[in-house]
TORPA-4810 file (N, C-alpha, C, O; in nm, 3 decimals):
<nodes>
NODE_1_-1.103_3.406_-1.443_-1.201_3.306_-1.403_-1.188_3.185_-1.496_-1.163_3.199_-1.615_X
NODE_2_-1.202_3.086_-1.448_-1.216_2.943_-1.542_-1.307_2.902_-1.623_-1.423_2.940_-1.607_X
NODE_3_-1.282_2.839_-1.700_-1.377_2.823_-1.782_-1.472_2.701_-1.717_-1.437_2.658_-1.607_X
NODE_4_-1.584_2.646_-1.777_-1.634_2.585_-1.711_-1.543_2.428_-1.751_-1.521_2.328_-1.681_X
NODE_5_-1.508_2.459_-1.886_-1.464_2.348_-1.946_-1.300_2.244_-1.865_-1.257_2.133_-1.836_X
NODE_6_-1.269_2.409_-1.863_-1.104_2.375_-1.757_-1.119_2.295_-1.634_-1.048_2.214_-1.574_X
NODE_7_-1.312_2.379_-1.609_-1.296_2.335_-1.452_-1.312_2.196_-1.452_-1.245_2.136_-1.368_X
NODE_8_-1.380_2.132_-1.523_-1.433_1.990_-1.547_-1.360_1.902_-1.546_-1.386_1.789_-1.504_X
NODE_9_-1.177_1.967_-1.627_-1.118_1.856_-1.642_-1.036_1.840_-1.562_-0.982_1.730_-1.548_X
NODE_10_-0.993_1.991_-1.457_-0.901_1.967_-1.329_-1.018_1.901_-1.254_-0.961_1.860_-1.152_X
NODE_11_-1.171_1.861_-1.240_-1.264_1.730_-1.146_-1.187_1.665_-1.207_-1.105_1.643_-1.117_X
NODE_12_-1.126_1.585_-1.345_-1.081_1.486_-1.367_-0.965_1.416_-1.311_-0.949_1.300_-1.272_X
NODE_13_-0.882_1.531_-1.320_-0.708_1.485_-1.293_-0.707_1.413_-1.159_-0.784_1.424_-1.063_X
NODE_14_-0.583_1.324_-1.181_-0.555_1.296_-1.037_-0.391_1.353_-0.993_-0.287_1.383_-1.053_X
NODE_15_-0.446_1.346_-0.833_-0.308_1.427_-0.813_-0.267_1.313_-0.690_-0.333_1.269_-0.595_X
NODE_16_-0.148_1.291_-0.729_-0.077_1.187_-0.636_0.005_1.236_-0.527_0.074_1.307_-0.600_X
NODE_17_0.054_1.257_-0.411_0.151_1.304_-0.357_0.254_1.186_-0.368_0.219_1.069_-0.382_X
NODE_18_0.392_1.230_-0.359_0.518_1.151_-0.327_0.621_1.219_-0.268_0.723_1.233_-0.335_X
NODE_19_0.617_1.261_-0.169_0.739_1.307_-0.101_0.865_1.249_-0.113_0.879_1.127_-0.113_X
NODE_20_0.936_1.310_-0.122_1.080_1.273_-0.104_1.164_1.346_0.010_1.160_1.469_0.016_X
NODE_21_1.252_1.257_0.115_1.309_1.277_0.248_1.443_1.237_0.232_1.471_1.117_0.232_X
NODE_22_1.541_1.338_0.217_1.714_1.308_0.240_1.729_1.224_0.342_1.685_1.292_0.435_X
NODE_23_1.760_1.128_0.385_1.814_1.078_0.469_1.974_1.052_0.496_2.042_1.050_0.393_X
NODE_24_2.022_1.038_0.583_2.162_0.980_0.609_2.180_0.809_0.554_2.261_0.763_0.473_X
NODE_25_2.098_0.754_0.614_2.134_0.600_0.589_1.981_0.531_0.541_1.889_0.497_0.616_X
NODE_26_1.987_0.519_0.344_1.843_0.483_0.325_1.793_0.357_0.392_1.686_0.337_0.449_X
NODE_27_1.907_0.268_0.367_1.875_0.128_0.426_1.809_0.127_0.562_1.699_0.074_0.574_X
NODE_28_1.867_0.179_0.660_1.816_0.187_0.755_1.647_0.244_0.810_1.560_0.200_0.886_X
NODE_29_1.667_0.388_0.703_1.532_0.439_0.735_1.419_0.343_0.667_1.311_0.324_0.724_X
NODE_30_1.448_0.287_0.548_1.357_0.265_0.493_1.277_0.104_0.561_1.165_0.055_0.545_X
NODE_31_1.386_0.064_0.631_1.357_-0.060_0.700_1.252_0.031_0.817_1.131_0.009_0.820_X
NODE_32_1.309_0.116_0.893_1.250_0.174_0.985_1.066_0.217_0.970_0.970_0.184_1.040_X
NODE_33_1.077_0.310_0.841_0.961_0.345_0.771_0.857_0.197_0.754_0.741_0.179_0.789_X
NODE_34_0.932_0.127_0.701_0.882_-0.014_0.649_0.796_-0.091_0.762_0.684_-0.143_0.762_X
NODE_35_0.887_-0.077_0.848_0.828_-0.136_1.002_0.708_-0.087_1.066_0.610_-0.142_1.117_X
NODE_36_0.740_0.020_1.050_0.652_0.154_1.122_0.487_0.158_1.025_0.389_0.194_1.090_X
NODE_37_0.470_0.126_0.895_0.360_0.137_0.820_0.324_0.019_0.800_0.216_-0.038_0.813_X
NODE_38_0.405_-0.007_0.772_0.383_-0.210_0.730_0.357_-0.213_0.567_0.274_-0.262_0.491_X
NODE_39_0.483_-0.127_0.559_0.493_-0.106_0.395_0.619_-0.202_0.353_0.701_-0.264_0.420_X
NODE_40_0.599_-0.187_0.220_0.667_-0.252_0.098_0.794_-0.187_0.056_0.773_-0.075_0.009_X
NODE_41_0.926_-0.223_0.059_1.018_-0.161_0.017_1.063_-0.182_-0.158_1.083_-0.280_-0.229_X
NODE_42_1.064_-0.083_-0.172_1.136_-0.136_-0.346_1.193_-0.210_-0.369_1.171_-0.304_-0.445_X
NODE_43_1.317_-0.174_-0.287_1.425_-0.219_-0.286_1.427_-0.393_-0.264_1.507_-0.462_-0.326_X
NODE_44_1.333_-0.450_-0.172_1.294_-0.595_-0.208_1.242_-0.605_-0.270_1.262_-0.710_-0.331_X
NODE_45_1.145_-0.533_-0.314_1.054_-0.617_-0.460_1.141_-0.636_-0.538_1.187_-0.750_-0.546_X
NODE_46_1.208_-0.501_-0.647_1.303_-0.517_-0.747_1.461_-0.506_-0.707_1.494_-0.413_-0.633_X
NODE_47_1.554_-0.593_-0.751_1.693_-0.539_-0.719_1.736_-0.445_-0.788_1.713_-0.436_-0.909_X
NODE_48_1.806_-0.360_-0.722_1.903_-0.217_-0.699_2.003_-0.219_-0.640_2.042_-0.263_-0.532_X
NODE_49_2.062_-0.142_-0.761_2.248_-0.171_-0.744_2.267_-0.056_-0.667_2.378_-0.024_-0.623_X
NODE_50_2.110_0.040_-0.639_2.155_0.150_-0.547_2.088_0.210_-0.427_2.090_0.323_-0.379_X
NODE_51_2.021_0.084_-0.390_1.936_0.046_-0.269_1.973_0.178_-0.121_1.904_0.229_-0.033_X
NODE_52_2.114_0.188_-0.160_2.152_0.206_-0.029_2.163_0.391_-0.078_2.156_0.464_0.021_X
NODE_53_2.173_0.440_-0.165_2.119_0.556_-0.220_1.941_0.639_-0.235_1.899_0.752_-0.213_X
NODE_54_1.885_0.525_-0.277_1.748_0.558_-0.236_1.642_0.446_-0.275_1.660_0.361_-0.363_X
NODE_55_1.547_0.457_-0.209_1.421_0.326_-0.186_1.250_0.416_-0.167_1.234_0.534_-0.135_X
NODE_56_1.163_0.334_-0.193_1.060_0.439_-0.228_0.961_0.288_-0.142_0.984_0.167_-0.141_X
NODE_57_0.864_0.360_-0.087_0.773_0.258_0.045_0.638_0.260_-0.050_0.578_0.360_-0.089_X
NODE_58_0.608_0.137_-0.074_0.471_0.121_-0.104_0.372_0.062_-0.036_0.400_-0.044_0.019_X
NODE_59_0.225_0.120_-0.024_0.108_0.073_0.041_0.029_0.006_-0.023_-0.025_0.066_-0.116_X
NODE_60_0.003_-0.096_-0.008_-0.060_-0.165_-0.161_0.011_-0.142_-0.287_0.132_-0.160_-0.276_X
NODE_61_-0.024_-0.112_-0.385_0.066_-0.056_-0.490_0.088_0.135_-0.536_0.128_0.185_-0.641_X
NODE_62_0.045_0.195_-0.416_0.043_0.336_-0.393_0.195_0.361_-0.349_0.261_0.285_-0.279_X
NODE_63_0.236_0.475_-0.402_0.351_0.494_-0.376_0.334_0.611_-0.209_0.273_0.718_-0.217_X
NODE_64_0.390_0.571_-0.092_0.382_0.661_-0.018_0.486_0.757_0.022_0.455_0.862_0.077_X
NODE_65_0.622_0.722_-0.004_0.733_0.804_0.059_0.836_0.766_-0.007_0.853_0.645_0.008_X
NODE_66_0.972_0.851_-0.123_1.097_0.823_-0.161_1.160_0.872_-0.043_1.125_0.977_0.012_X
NODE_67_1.275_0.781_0.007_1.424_0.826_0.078_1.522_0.813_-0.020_1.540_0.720_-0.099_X
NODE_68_1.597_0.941_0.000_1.734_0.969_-0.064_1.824_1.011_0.009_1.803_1.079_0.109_X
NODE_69_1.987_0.961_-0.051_2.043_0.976_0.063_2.103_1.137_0.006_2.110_1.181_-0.109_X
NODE_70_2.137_1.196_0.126_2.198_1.317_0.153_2.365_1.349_0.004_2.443_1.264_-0.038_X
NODE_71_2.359_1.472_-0.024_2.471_1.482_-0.094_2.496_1.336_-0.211_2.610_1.289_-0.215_X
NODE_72_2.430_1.296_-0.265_2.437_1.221_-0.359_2.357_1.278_-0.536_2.249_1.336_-0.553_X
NODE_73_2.437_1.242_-0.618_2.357_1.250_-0.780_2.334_1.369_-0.807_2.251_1.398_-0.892_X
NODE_74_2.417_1.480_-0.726_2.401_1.632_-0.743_2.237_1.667_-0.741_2.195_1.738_-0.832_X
NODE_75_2.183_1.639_-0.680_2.010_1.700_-0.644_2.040_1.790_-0.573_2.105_1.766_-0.471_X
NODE_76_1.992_1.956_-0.614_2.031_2.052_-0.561_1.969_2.081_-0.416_2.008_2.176_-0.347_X
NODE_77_1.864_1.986_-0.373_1.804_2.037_-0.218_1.842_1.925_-0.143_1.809_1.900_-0.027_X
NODE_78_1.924_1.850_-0.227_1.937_1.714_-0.106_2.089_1.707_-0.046_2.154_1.606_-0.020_X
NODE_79_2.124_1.846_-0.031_2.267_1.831_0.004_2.287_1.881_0.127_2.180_1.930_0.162_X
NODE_80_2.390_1.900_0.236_2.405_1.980_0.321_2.310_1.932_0.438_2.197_1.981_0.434_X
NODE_81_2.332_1.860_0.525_2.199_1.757_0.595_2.212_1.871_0.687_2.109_1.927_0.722_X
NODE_82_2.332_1.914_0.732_2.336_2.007_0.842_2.258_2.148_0.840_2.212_2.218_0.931_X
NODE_83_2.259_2.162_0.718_2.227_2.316_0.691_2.076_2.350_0.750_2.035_2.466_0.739_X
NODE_84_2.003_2.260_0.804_1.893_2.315_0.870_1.862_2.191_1.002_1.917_2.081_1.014_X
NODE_85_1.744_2.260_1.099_1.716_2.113_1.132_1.645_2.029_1.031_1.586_2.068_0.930_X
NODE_86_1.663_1.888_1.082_1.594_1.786_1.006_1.437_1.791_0.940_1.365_1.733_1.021_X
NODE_87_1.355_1.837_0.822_1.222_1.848_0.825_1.165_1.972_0.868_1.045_1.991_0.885_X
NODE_88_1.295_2.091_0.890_1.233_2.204_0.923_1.085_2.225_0.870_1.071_2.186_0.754_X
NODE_89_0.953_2.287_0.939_0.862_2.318_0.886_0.780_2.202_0.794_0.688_2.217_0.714_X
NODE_90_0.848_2.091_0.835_0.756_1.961_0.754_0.754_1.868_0.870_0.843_1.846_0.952_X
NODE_91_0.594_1.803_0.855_0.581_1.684_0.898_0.536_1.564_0.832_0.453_1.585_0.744_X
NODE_92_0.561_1.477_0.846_0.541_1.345_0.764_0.407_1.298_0.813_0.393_1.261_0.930_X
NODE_93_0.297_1.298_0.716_0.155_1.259_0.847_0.161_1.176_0.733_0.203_1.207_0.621_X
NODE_94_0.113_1.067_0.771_0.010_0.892_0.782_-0.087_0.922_0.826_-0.108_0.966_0.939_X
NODE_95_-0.206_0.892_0.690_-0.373_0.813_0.798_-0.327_0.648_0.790_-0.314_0.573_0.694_X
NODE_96_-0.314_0.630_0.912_-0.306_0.435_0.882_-0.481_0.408_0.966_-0.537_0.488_1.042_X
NODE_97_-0.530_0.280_0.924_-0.668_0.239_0.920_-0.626_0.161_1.077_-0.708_0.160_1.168_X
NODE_98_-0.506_0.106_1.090_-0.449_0.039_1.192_-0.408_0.118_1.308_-0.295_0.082_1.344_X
NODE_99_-0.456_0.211_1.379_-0.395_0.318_1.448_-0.320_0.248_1.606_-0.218_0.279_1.667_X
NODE_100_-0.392_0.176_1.623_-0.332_0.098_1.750_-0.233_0.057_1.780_-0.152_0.071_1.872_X
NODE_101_-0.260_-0.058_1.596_-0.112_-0.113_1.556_0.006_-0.051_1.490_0.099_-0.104_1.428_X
NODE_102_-0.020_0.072_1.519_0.104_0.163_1.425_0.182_0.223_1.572_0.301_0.244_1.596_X
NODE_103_0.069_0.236_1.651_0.130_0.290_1.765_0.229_0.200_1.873_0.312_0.244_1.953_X
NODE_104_0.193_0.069_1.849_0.224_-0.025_1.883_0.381_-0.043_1.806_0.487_-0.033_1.867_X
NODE_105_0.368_-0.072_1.654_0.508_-0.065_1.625_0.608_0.081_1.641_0.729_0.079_1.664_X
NODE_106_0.542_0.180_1.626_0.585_0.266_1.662_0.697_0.255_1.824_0.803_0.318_1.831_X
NODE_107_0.651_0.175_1.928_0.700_0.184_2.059_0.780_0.102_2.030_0.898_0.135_2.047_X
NODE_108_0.744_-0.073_1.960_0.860_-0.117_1.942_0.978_-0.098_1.837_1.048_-0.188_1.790_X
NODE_109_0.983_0.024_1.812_1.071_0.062_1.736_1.152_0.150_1.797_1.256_0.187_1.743_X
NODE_110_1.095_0.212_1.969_1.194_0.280_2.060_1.143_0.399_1.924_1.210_0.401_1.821_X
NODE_111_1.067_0.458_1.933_1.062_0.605_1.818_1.067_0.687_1.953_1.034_0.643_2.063_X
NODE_112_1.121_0.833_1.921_1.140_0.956_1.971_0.978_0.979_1.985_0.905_0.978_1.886_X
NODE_113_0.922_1.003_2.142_0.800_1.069_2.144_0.820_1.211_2.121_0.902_1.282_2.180_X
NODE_114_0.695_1.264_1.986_0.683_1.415_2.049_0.560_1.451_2.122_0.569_1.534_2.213_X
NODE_115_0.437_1.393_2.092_0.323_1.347_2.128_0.272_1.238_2.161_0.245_1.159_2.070_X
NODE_116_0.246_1.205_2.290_0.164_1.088_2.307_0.051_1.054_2.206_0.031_1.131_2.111_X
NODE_117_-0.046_0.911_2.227_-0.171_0.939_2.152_-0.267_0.951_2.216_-0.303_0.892_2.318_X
NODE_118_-0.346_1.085_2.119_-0.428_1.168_2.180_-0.509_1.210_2.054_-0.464_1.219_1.940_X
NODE_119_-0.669_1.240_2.106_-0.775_1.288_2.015_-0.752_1.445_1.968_-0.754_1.549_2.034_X
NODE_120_-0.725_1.418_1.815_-0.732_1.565_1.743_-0.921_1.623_1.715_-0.986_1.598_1.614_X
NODE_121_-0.961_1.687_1.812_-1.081_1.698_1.846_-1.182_1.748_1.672_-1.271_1.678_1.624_X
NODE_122_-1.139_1.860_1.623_-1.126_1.906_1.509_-1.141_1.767_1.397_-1.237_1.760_1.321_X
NODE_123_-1.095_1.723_1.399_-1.135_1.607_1.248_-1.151_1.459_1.334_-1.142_1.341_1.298_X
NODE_124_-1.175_1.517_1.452_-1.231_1.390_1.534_-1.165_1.193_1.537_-1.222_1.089_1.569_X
NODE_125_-0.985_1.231_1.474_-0.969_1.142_1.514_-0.842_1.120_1.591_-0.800_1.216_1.656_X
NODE_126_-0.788_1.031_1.593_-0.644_1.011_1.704_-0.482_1.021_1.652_-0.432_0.966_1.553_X
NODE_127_-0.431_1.091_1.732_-0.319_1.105_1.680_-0.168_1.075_1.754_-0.173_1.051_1.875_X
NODE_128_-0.058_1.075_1.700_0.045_1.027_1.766_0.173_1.101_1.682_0.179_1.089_1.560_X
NODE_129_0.277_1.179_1.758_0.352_1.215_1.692_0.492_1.178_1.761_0.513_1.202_1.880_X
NODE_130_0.616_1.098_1.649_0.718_1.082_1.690_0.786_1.163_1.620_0.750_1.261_1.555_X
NODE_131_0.942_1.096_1.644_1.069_1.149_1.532_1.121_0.989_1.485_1.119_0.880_1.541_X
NODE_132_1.170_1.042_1.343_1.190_0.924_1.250_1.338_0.884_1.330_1.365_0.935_1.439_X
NODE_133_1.439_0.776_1.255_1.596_0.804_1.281_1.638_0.950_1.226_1.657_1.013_1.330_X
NODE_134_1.663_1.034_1.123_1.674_1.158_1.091_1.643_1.251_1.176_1.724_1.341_1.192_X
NODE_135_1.501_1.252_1.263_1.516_1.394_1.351_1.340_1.430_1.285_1.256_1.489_1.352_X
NODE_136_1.321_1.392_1.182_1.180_1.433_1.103_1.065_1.375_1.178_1.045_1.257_1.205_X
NODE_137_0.977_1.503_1.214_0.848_1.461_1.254_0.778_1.363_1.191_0.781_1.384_1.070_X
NODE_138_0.713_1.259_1.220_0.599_1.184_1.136_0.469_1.130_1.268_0.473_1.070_1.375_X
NODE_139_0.389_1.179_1.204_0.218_1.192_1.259_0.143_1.092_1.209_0.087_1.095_1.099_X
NODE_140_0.140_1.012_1.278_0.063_0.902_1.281_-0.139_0.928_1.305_-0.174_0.978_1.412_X
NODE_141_-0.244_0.893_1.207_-0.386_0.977_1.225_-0.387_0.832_1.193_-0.316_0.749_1.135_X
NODE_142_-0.553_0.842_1.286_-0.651_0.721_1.282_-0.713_0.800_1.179_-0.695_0.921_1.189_X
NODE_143_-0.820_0.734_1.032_-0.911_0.846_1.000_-1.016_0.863_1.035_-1.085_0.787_1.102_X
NODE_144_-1.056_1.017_0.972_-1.157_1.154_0.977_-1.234_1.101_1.097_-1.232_0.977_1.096_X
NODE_145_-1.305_1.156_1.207_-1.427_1.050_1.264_-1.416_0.976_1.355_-1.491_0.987_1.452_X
NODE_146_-1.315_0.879_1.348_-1.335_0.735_1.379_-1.307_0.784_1.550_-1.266_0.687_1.612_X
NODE_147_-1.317_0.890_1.624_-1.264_0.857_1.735_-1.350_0.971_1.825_-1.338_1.013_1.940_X
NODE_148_-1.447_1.001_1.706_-1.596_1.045_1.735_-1.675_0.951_1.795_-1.792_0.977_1.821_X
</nodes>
Protein backbone atom coordinates (compact mmCIF):
# COMPACT_ATOMS: atom_id res chain seq x y z
CA UNK A 1 0.00 0.00 0.00
CA UNK A 2 1.27 3.64 -0.50
CA UNK A 3 2.15 5.80 1.58
CA UNK A 4 0.16 8.75 1.89
CA UNK A 5 3.25 10.77 1.26
CA UNK A 6 4.14 8.83 -2.22
CA UNK A 7 0.63 9.28 -3.00
CA UNK A 8 0.76 13.10 -2.89
CA UNK A 9 3.64 13.37 -4.95
CA UNK A 10 2.60 10.93 -7.90
CA UNK A 11 -0.93 14.04 -7.58
CA UNK A 12 2.14 16.04 -8.41
CA UNK A 13 4.01 14.55 -11.37
CA UNK A 14 3.25 15.19 -14.75
CA UNK A 15 3.04 12.64 -17.27
CA UNK A 16 3.42 13.64 -20.89
CA UNK A 17 2.69 11.17 -23.67
CA UNK A 18 4.99 11.18 -26.94
CA UNK A 19 4.58 8.49 -29.19
CA UNK A 20 6.84 7.57 -31.59
CA UNK A 21 5.68 5.99 -35.30
CA UNK A 22 8.34 4.25 -37.83
CA UNK A 23 7.47 5.52 -40.86
CA UNK A 24 8.76 4.86 -44.46
CA UNK A 25 9.07 8.46 -45.69
CA UNK A 26 9.28 11.12 -42.57
CA UNK A 27 9.04 14.03 -44.85
CA UNK A 28 6.12 13.03 -46.27
CA UNK A 29 4.20 11.81 -43.22
CA UNK A 30 5.05 14.52 -41.25
CA UNK A 31 3.78 17.06 -43.86
CA UNK A 32 0.72 14.73 -43.97
CA UNK A 33 0.31 14.66 -40.01
CA UNK A 34 1.04 18.46 -40.19
CA UNK A 35 -1.87 19.05 -42.52
CA UNK A 36 -4.18 16.81 -40.92
CA UNK A 37 -3.79 18.64 -37.15
CA UNK A 38 -2.64 21.89 -38.15
CA UNK A 39 0.51 21.23 -36.37
CA UNK A 40 4.01 22.53 -36.28
CA UNK A 41 6.83 20.59 -37.75
CA UNK A 42 10.30 20.67 -36.17
CA UNK A 43 11.81 20.26 -38.81
CA UNK A 44 10.70 24.00 -39.95
CA UNK A 45 11.06 25.58 -36.87
CA UNK A 46 14.76 24.35 -36.33
CA UNK A 47 17.10 23.08 -39.20
CA UNK A 48 18.03 19.35 -39.42
CA UNK A 49 20.57 17.77 -41.27
CA UNK A 50 18.19 14.79 -40.56
CA UNK A 51 14.76 15.97 -41.26
CA UNK A 52 14.21 13.24 -43.54
CA UNK A 53 15.12 10.56 -40.71
CA UNK A 54 12.82 11.92 -38.13
CA UNK A 55 10.53 15.11 -37.20
CA UNK A 56 8.40 15.49 -34.07
CA UNK A 57 4.64 17.61 -34.59
CA UNK A 58 3.93 20.26 -32.20
CA UNK A 59 0.52 21.72 -30.87
CA UNK A 60 1.17 24.90 -29.45
CA UNK A 61 4.37 24.12 -27.80
CA UNK A 62 3.13 20.44 -26.66
CA UNK A 63 4.86 17.86 -28.18
CA UNK A 64 2.21 15.50 -29.94
CA UNK A 65 3.78 12.76 -32.19
CA UNK A 66 7.80 11.72 -33.17
CA UNK A 67 8.11 10.02 -36.84
CA UNK A 68 11.06 7.89 -37.44
CA UNK A 69 12.11 6.44 -40.27
CA UNK A 70 12.13 2.60 -40.48
CA UNK A 71 15.62 0.61 -40.10
CA UNK A 72 17.64 3.64 -39.27
CA UNK A 73 20.26 4.53 -36.00
CA UNK A 74 19.93 0.82 -34.97
CA UNK A 75 16.58 1.42 -32.70
CA UNK A 76 15.77 -2.03 -31.93
CA UNK A 77 11.72 -1.77 -32.62
CA UNK A 78 12.03 0.46 -35.51
CA UNK A 79 13.24 -2.03 -37.93
CA UNK A 80 11.61 -4.53 -40.22
CA UNK A 81 8.40 -2.31 -41.46
CA UNK A 82 7.21 -5.59 -42.90
CA UNK A 83 7.35 -7.69 -39.97
CA UNK A 84 3.84 -6.84 -38.87
CA UNK A 85 0.89 -4.88 -40.13
CA UNK A 86 1.34 -1.21 -39.86
CA UNK A 87 0.24 -0.07 -36.00
CA UNK A 88 -0.76 -3.53 -35.24
CA UNK A 89 -2.99 -3.15 -32.06
CA UNK A 90 -2.36 0.75 -31.98
CA UNK A 91 -4.33 3.60 -32.83
CA UNK A 92 -3.27 7.11 -33.10
CA UNK A 93 -6.33 9.12 -31.39
CA UNK A 94 -6.45 13.11 -31.52
CA UNK A 95 -8.99 15.18 -29.38
CA UNK A 96 -8.85 18.21 -31.88
CA UNK A 97 -11.31 21.23 -30.49
CA UNK A 98 -11.76 21.70 -34.47
CA UNK A 99 -13.59 18.45 -35.29
CA UNK A 100 -15.26 19.60 -38.49
CA UNK A 101 -12.18 21.12 -39.59
CA UNK A 102 -10.03 18.09 -39.11
CA UNK A 103 -12.55 16.15 -40.88
CA UNK A 104 -12.54 18.43 -43.52
CA UNK A 105 -8.71 18.30 -43.98
CA UNK A 106 -8.79 14.93 -43.38
CA UNK A 107 -10.97 14.46 -46.96
CA UNK A 108 -8.77 16.84 -48.52
CA UNK A 109 -6.01 14.87 -47.92
CA UNK A 110 -7.85 11.78 -49.88
CA UNK A 111 -7.18 9.80 -46.16
CA UNK A 112 -8.14 6.02 -46.22
CA UNK A 113 -11.75 5.87 -44.56
CA UNK A 114 -12.11 3.34 -41.78
CA UNK A 115 -14.99 5.10 -40.15
CA UNK A 116 -17.13 7.67 -41.25
CA UNK A 117 -18.01 10.56 -38.65
CA UNK A 118 -20.10 9.35 -36.18
CA UNK A 119 -21.21 9.85 -32.35
CA UNK A 120 -19.13 7.73 -29.81
CA UNK A 121 -22.30 7.57 -27.59
CA UNK A 122 -20.23 6.53 -24.34
CA UNK A 123 -18.05 9.82 -23.86
CA UNK A 124 -20.63 11.55 -25.89
CA UNK A 125 -18.57 12.90 -28.52
CA UNK A 126 -17.77 12.53 -32.41
CA UNK A 127 -15.56 10.55 -34.05
CA UNK A 128 -13.77 9.76 -37.34
CA UNK A 129 -11.39 7.08 -38.16
CA UNK A 130 -8.88 6.97 -41.13
CA UNK A 131 -5.46 5.41 -42.22
CA UNK A 132 -2.34 7.59 -42.18
CA UNK A 133 0.17 7.15 -45.57
CA UNK A 134 1.78 4.03 -43.48
CA UNK A 135 -1.41 1.93 -43.09
CA UNK A 136 -1.76 3.30 -39.13
CA UNK A 137 -5.08 3.94 -37.74
CA UNK A 138 -5.55 7.60 -36.47
CA UNK A 139 -8.97 8.66 -34.66
CA UNK A 140 -9.88 11.82 -34.93
CA UNK A 141 -12.45 12.88 -31.28
CA UNK A 142 -14.36 16.05 -30.90
CA UNK A 143 -14.04 16.43 -26.90
CA UNK A 144 -15.74 14.57 -23.87
CA UNK A 145 -19.57 15.91 -24.28
CA UNK A 146 -19.55 18.20 -26.89
CA UNK A 147 -21.89 16.11 -29.08
CA UNK A 148 -24.21 15.60 -26.10
Amino acid sequence: MASKKSTANQAKSKVRAQPLIAVRDVRRSSRWYARLLGAERTSELMRSDHADLYDRLLSGRSLILQLHAWDEEDHPNLSNADAAPPGHGVLLWFEVDDFDAAVRRARALKAAVVRKPHVNPAPGHREMWIRDPDGYVVVLASPDGEAR
